[in-house]
N, C-alpha and C positions, 0 to 999 in steps of 0.2 A: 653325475648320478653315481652311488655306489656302487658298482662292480658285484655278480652274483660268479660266486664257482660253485659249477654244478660237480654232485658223484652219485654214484646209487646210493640209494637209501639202505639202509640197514635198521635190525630187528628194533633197536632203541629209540632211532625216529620215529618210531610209530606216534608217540606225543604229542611230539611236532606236526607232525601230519596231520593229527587229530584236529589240534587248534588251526593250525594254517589252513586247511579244508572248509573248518567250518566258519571262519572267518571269511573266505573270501566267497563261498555260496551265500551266506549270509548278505554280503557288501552288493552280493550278483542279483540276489534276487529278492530282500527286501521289498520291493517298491511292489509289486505285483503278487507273490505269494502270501497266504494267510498265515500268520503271525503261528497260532499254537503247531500247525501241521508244518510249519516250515522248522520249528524248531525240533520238532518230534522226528522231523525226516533229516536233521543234520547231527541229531545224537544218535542216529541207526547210521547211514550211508557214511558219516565222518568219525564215528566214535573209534575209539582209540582199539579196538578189539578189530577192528575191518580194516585196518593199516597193517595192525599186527598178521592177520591172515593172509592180506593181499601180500607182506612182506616174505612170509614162511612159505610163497608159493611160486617156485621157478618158474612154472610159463607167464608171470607176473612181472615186471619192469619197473620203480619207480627210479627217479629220478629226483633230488630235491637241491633247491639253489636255495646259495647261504650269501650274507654278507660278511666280508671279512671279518669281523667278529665273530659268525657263524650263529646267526639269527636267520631263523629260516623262513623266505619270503616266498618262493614259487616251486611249484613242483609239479612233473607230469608221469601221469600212469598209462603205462601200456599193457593190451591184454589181449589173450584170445577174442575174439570179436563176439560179442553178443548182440547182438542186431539183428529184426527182425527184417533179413535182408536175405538171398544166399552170399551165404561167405565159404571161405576154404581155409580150417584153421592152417594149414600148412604155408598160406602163401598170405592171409590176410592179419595186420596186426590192427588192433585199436586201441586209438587213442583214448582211452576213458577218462582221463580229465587232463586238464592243464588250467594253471592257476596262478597268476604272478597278483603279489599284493600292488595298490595302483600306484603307492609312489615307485615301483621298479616297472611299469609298462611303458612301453617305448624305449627308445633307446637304444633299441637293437636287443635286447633282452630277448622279445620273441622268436627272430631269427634265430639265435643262436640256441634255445630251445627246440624250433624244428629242425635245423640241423644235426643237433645230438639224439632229438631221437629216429629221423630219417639213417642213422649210423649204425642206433641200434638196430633197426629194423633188417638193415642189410644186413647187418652181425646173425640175425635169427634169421636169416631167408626170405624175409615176406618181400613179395612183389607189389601189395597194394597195402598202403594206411585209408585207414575208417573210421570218422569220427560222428558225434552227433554234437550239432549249437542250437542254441537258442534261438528261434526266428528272428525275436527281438531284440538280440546282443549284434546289432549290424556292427560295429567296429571288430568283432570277432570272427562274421562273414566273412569281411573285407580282408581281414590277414588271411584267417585260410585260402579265400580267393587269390590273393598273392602269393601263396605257397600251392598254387595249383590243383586245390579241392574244388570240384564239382558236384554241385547238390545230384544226388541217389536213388535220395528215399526220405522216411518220414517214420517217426516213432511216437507214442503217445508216452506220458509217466506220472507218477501220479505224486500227489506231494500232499498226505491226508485224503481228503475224497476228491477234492480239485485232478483235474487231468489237464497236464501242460503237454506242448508238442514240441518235439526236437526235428529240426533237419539232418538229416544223416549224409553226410558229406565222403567222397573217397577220390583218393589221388594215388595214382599208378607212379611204380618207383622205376 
């Protein structure tokens, strides 16, 4: 399998980010999301203007993995926690997405992605990571549940007028 190095992202990735995003929300949820509303919510939530902001914004975290050529395949965002949960910005970070394209999953890819950002997280202070998944994404359960995340809580989201529901997952560092 090709080898990913990961670094922060910087202002220029935002592109990359752009496409990488919406490609793999695309690849993610396809099969269950409405076709116009899925694509109207991955040119707002992944367009190239919300990378560039999430970029320009220091309590914001991206990360993005390249292949040695530096074609960029997976990437994870961390953030103040928004979650309709109590959080403590001070101690709690969230995961807000994480996304490997499928020919780089497995392989330890994963791992090494919660590791870098279980690194940052210490680097910023937080005591607890906080993420939300898909009910119906179980292979992505099961690795958080391997990485020590215990289901939380529950979030609604809406994708055009459909409302889908997240599990909100948090593992004490």
């Amino acid at each position: 399998m090709t080898p990913i190095a990961w670094r922060r992202a910087e202002p220029q990735d935002a592109a990359a980010l752009s496409i990488l995003g919406g490609a793999t929300f695309l690849a993610s949820f396809a099969h269950d999301h409405p076709g116009a509303a899925l694509v109207a919510h991955i040119r707002n939530a992944h367009g190239e203007a919300y990378y560039q902001a999430a970029l320009a914004d220091p309590a914001q975290t991206v990360l993005i993995g390249e292949t040695p050529l530096g074609a960029p395949v997976g990437y994870v965002m961390m953030t103040p926690p928004d979650l309709p949960l109590p959080t403590d910005a001070a101690r709690d970070l969230e995961i807000k997405r994480v996304y490997l394209l499928a020919g780089w999953q497995g392989g330890g890819h994963g791992d090494r992605v919660m590791a870098l950002v279980e690194e940052e997280a210490r680097r910023r202070g937080a005591q607890r990571l906080l993420l939300a998944v898909y009910p119906q994404n179980e292979r992505a359960r099961r690795f958080y549940a391997r990485h020590g995340f215990v289901h939380v809580g529950e979030l609604t989201f809406m994708v055009g007028d459909e409302p889908f529901r997240d599990l909100i997952y948090a593992r004490t560092l």
